[in-house]
C-alpha positions in Angstrom: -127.3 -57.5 20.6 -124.5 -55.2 20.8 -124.6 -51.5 19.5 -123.0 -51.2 16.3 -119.5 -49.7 16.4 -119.8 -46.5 13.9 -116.6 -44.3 12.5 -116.8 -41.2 11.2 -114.3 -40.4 8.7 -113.4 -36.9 7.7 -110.7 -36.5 5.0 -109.4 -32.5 5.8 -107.1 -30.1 4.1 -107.1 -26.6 5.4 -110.6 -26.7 6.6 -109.5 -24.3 10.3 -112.6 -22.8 9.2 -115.5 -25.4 9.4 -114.3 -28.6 11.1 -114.4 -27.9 14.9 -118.3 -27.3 13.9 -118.5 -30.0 11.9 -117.4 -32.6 14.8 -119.4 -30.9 17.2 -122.6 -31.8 15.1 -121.2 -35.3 14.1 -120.7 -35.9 18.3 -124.2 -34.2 18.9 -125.9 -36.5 16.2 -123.6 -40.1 16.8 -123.1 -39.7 20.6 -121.3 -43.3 20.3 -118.9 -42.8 17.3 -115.8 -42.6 17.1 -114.9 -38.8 14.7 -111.7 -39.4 12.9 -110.3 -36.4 11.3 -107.4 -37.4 8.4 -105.6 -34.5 7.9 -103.8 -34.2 4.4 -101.0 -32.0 4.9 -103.3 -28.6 5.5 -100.9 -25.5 5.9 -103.8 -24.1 8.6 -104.9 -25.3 11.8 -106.9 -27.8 10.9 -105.6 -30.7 12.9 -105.1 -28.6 16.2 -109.0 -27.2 16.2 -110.3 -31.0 15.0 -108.4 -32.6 18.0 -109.9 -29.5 20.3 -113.0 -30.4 19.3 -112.8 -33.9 20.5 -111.6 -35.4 17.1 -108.8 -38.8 16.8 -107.2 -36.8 14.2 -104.7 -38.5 11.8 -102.2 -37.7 9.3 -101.9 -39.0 5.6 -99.0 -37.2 3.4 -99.5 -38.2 0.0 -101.8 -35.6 -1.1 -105.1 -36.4 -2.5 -108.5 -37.8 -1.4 -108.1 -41.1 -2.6 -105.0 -41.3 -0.6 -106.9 -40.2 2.5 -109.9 -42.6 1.8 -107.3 -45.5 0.8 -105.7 -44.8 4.3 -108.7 -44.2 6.5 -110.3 -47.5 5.1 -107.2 -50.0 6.0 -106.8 -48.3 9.2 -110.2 -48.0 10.9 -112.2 -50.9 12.3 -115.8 -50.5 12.5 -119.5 -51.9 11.4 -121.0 -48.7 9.4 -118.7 -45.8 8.3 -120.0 -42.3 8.2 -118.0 -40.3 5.3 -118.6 -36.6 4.7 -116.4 -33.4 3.9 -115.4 -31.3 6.4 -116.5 -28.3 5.3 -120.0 -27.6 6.3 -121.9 -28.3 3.2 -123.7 -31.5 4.1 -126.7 -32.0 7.0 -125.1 -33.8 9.6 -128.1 -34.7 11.0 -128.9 -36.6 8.3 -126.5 -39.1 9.5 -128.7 -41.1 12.7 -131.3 -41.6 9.5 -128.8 -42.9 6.8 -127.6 -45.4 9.4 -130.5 -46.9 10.5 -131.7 -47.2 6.8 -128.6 -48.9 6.4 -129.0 -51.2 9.0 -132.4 -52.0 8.2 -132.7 -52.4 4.8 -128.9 -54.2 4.3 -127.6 -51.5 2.3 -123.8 -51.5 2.0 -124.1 -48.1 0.5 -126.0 -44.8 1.5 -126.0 -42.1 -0.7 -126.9 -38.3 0.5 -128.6 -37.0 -2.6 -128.0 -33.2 -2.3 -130.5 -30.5 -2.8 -129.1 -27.2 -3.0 -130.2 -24.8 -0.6 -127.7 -21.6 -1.7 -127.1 -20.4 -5.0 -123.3 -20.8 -4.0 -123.4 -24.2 -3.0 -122.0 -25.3 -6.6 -119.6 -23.6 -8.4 -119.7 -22.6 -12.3 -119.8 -25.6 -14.2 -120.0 -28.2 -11.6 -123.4 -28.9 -11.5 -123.4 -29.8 -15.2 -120.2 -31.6 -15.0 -121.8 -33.7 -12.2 -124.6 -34.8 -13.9 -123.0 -35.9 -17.2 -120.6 -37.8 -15.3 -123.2 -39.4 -13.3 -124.9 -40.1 -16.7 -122.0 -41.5 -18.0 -122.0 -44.2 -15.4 -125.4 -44.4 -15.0 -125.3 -45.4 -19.0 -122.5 -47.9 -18.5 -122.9 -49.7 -14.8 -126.2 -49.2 -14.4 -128.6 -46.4 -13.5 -129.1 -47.2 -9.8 -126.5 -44.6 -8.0 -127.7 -41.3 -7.9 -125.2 -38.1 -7.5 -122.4 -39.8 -7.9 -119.8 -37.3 -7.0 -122.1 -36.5 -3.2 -119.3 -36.7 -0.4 -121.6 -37.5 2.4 -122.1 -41.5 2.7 -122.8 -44.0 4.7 -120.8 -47.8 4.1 -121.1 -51.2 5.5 -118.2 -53.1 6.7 -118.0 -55.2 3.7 -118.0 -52.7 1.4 -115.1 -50.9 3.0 -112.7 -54.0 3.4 -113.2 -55.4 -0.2 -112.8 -52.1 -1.9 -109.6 -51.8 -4.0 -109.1 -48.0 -3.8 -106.8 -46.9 -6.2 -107.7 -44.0 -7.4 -105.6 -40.8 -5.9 -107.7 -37.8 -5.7 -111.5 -36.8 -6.2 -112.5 -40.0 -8.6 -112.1 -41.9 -5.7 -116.1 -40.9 -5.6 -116.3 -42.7 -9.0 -114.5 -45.6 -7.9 -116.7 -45.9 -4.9 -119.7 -46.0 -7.0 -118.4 -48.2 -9.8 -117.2 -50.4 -6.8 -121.1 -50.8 -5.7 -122.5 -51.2 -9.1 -120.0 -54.2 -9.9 -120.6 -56.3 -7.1 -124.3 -55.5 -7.0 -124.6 -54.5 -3.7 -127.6 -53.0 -2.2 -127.7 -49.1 -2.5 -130.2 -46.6 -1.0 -130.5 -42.7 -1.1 -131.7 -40.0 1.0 -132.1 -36.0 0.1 -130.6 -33.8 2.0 -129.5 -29.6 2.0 -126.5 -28.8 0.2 -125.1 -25.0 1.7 -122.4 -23.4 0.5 -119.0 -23.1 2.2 -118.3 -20.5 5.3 -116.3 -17.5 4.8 -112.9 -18.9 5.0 -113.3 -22.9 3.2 -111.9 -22.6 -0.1 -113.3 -26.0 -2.6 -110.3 -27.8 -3.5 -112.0 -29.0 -6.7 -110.2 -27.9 -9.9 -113.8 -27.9 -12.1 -111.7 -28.9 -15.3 -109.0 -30.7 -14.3 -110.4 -32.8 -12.1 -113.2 -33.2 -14.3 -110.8 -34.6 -17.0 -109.4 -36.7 -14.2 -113.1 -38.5 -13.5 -113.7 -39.2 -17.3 -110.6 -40.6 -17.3 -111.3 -42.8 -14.9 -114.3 -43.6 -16.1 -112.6 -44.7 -19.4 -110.2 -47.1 -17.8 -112.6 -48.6 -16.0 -114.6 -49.0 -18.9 -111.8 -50.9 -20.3 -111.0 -52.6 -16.9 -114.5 -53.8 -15.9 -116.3 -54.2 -18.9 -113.3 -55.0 -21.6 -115.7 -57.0 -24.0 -117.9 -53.7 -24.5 -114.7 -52.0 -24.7 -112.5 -53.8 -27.3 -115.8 -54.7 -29.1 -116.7 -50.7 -29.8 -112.4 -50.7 -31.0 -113.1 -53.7 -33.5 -116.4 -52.0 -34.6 -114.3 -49.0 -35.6 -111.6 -50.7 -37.1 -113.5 -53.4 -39.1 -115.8 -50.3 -40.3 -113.0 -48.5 -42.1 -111.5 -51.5 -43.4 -114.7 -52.2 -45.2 -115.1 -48.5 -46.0 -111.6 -48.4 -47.8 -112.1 -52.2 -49.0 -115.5 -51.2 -51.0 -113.6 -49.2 -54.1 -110.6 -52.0 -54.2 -113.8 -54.7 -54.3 -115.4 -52.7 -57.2 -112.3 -51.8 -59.4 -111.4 -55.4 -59.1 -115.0 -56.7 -60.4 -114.3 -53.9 -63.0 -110.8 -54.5 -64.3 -109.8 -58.0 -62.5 -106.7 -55.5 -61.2 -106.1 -54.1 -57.5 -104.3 -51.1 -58.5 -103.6 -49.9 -54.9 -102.2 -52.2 -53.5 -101.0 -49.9 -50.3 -104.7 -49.5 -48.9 -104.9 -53.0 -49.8 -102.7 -54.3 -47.3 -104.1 -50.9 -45.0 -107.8 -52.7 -45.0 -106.1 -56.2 -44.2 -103.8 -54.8 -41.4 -107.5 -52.7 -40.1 -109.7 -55.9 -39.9 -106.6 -57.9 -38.5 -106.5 -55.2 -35.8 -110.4 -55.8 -35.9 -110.1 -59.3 -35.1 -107.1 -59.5 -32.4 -109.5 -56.9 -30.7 -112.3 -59.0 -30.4 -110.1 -61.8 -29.1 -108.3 -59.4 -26.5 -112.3 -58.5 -25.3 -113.3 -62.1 -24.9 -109.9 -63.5 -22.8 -109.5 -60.0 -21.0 -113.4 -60.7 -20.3 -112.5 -64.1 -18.3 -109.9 -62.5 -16.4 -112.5 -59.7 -15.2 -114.9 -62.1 -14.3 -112.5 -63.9 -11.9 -111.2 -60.5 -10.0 -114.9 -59.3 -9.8 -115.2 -63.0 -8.0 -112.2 -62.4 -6.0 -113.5 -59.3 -4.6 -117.1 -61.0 -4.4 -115.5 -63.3 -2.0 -113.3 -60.6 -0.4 -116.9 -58.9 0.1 -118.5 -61.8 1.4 -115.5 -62.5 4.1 -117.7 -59.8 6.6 -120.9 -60.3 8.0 -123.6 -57.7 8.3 -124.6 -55.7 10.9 -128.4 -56.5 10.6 -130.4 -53.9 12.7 -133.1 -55.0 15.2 -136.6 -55.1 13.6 -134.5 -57.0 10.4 -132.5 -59.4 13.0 -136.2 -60.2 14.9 -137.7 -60.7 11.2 -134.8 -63.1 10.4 -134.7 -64.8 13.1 -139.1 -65.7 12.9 -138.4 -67.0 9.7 -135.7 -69.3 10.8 -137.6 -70.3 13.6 -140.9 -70.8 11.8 -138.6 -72.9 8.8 -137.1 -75.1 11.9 -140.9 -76.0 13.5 -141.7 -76.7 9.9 -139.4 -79.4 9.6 -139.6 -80.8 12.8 -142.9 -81.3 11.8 
């Protein structure tokens, strides 16, 4: 059985600072991947100390990680993909482990859950901002991703090639998850140390815009991948305030046998009809979602895995013992 053929991918802007290290632990750890550093328009010498370090280093120009990720994804061929930052924070030597729990168990997605090590490994307010975003899909696609916003992972083939990355900067992280939960693939985690940054790496995380930008996300793919929920909560809302504003027209009218205003009137009719054209936008916008998620099922199901050895020799007993069995 051949070895599998591992990528590590390293979206960069100005990290002069940390990467040469960074590749130099990723080549001690993975002896037989390949490193690819994507630079994204850094204004240091990021791409220059990468490709010293021994490093395929790559350019993508439309700025953002979910550009780089988008790019890195169609371009690189390989059976398990190695993502992290490149700026010191994660254990690299993590990765051997996350790999081989991948292979074993058929995960397509390996999580690195981190543990912080340094009081300056998060910044103010992204610790909370994490978890209640992680919550929030946790809530909606289901609770079995942990650390959702981690940049240290470990994918499958499959996963890569049928992921529709659309997202442009650091959702992409949300998308990746979501992406997961929808198919329901297998996901695993590990804990590792989460360090601050060296002297030098500056986080480009914007805590509150980029914030906004995940729960934004999160609410269009809400309405995306689960419009039934979606346009059910709307027609909840609207029917609810038609009745609320219908109740005094129905009791005036059992009073007097007159429907004095007539202007909230037609607002309740106009509010259920809204109500009820919601309900049937849910239900047909729900068929539609059902055959994209089985477009990208099949899209998914195009690659086969990379089983690792003691799984493979497992397999294969089975098959043999099923085949004596019916020769039998």
């Amino acid at each position: 059985m051949h070895k599998p053929k591992i990528a590590v991918l390293l979206p960069c802007y100005n990290e002069e600072g940390a990467i040469a290290k960074v590749v130099r632990d990723f080549r001690a750890a993975l002896p037989d991947a390949v490193i690819y550093v994507y630079d994204n328009n850094s204004r240091d010498r990021t791409a220059e100390i990468a490709r010293a370090a021994g490093a395929v280093v790559r350019t993508e120009t439309q700025q953002g990680k979910g550009h780089v990720v988008r790019r890195m994804f169609r371009d690189i061929e390989a059976d398990f993909y190695v993502m992290a930052d490149g700026d010191d924070t994660y254990e690299v030597s993590l990765a051997p482990m996350m790999i081989e729990l991948a292979m074993e168990g058929a995960h397509d997605l390996v999580n690195c859950v981190r543990r912080e090590t340094e009081e300056a490994a998060y910044r103010g307010g992204h610790r909370f901002g994490n978890m209640m975003l992680t919550g929030v899909v946790r809530r909606i696609f289901g609770n079995r991703v942990r650390d959702m916003l981690s940049g240290y992972k470990v994918f499958s083939r499959r996963f890569v090639k049928s992921f529709p990355a659309l997202s442009q900067g650091f959702d992409i992280e949300t998308e990746l998850t979501v992406h997961a939960l929808e198919l329901s693939m297998p996901v695993a985690h590990v804990e590792g140390p989460y360090r601050g940054r060296p002297p030098g790496s500056e986080s480009k995380l914007r805590t509150y815009r980029d914030g906004w930008r995940i729960l934004m996300l999160i609410f269009k793919l809400v309405r995306h991948e689960r419009p039934m929920f979606f346009f059910s909560l709307l027609a909840a809302l609207f029917g609810l305030t038609s009745l609320i504003l219908f109740a005094p027209l129905v009791e005036t009218y059992l009073q007097t046998g007159l429907v004095p205003r007539l202007p909230t009137a037609v607002l309740t009719m106009g509010l259920m009809t809204i109500a009820i054209l919601s309900l049937m936008v849910g239900a047909i916008l729900d068929t539609v979602t059902r055959g994209r998620r089985e477009l990208r099922m099949l899209a998914y199901l195009q690659y086969p895995f990379f089983w690792g050895s003691a799984t493979r020799t497992a397999i294969e007993a089975v098959d043999e013992h099923e085949s004596r069995s019916h020769a039998n």
